[in-house]
TORKOL-4160 file (C-alpha; in steps of 0.2 Angstrom, whole numbers, padded with zeros to 4 digits, m for minus):
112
<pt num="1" X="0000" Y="0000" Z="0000"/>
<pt num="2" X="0014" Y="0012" Z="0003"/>
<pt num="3" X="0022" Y="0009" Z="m0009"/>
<pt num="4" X="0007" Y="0014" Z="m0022"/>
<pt num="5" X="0007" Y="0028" Z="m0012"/>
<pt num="6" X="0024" Y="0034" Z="m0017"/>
<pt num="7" X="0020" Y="0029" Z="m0035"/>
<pt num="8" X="0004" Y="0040" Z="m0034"/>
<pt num="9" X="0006" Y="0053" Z="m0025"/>
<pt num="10" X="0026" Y="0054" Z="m0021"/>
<pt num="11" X="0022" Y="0051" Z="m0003"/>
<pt num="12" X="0036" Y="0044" Z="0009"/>
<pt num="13" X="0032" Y="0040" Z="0026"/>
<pt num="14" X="0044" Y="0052" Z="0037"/>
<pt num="15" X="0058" Y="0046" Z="0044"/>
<pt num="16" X="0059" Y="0045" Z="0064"/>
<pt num="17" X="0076" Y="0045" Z="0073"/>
<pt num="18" X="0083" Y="0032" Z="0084"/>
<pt num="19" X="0086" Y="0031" Z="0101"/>
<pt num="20" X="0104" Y="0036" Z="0098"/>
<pt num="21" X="0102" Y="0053" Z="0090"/>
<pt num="22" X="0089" Y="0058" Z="0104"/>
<pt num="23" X="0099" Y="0056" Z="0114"/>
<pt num="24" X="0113" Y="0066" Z="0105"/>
<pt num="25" X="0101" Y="0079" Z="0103"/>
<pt num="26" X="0098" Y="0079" Z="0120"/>
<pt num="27" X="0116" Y="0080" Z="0125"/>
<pt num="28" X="0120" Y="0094" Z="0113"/>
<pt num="29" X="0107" Y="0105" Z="0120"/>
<pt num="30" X="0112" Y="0121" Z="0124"/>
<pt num="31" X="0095" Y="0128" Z="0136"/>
<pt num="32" X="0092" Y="0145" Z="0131"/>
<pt num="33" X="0077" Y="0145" Z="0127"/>
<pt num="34" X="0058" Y="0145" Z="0138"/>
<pt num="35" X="0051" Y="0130" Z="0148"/>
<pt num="36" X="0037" Y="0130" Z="0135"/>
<pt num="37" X="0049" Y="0130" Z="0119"/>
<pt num="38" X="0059" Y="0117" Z="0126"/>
<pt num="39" X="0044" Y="0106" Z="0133"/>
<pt num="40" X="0037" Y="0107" Z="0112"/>
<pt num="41" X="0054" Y="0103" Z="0104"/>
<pt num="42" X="0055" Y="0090" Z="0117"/>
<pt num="43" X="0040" Y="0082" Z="0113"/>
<pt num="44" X="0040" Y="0082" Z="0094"/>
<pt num="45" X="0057" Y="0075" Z="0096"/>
<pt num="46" X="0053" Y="0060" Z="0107"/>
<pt num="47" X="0036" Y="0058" Z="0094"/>
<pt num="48" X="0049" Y="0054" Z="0082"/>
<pt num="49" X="0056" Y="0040" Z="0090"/>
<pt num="50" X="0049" Y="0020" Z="0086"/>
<pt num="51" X="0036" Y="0015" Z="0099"/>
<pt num="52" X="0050" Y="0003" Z="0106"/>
<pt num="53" X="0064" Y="0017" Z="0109"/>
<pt num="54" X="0052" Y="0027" Z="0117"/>
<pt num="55" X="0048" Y="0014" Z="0127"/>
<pt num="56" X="0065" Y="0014" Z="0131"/>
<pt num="57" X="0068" Y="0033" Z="0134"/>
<pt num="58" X="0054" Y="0033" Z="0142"/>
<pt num="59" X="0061" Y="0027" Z="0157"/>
<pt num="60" X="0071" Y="0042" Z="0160"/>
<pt num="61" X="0059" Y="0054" Z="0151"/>
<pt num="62" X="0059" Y="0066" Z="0165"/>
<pt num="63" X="0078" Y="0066" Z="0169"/>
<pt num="64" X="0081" Y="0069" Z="0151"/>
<pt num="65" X="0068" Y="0082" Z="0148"/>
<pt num="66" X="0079" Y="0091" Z="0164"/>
<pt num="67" X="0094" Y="0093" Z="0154"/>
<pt num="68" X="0085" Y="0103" Z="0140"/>
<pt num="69" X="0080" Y="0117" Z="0150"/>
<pt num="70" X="0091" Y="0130" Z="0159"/>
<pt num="71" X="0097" Y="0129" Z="0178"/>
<pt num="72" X="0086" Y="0142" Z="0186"/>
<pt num="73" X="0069" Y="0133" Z="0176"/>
<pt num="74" X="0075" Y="0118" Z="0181"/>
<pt num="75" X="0077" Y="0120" Z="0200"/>
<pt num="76" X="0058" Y="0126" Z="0198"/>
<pt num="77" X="0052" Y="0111" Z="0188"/>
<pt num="78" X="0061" Y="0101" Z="0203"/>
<pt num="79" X="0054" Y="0110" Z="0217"/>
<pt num="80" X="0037" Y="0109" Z="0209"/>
<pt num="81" X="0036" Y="0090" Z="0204"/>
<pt num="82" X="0043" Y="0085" Z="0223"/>
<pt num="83" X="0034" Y="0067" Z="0227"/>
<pt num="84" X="0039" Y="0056" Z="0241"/>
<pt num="85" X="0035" Y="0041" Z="0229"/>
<pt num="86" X="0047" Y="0045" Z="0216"/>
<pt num="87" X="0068" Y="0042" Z="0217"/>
<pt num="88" X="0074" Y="0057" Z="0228"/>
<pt num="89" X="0055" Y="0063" Z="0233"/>
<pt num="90" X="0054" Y="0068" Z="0215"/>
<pt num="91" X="0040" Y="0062" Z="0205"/>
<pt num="92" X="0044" Y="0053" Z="0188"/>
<pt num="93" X="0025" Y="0055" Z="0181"/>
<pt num="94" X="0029" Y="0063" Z="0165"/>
<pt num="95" X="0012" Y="0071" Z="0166"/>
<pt num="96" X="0017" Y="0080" Z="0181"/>
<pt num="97" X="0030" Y="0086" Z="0174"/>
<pt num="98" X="0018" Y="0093" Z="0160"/>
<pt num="99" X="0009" Y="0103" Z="0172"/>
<pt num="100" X="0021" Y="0109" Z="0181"/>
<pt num="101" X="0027" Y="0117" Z="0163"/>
<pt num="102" X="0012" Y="0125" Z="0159"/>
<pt num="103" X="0008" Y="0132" Z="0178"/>
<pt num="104" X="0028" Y="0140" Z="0175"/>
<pt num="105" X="0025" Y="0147" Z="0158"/>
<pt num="106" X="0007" Y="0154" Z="0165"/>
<pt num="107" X="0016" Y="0164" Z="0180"/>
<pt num="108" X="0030" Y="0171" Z="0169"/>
<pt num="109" X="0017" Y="0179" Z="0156"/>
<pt num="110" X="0006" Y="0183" Z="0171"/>
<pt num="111" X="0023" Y="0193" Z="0179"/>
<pt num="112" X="0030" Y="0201" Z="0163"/>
């Protein structure tokens, strides 16, 4: 079927990226940017990935988000997402994490 569909159409189903060049990208980050900018790029990035990497990086979701924003967002992000259930009392829901996003972008536009 896809085939015809490149026949037809021209259409090529997009290429993702492995589990080794998100994490590269990840590593290479330089955080400058806002909570909300990286949390997007962050998320089409790890949509990219086959279902079975981002099972894989998955795991460490949260930690690798961390690493994308800068210091001063991330010591909010980790003083917001405490949980005495998770590793350190910090949560590893990756929805908390979500909201914890948001509620920081909200109060910097409420402030500026």
């Amino acid at each position: 079927f896809e085939g015809a569909l490149v026949e037809m159409y021209g259409y090529k189903k997009p290429k993702g990226q492995s589990q080794q060049e998100f994490d590269r990208w990840v590593a290479s980050i330089k955080p400058r940017r806002s909570v909300t900018e990286a949390f997007r790029e962050f998320e089409r990035r790890f949509a990219q990935l086959s279902e079975r990497d981002r099972r894989l990086v998955g795991v460490d979701k949260v930690l690798l988000f961390l690493k994308t924003v800068r210091h001063e967002e991330r010591m909010d992000i980790l003083f917001e997402r405490q949980d005495d259930r998770g590793a350190h009392g910090l949560t590893e829901e990756w929805s908390e994490v979500e909201w914890v996003c948001r509620q920081h972008d909200a109060r910097r536009s409420s402030t500026a």
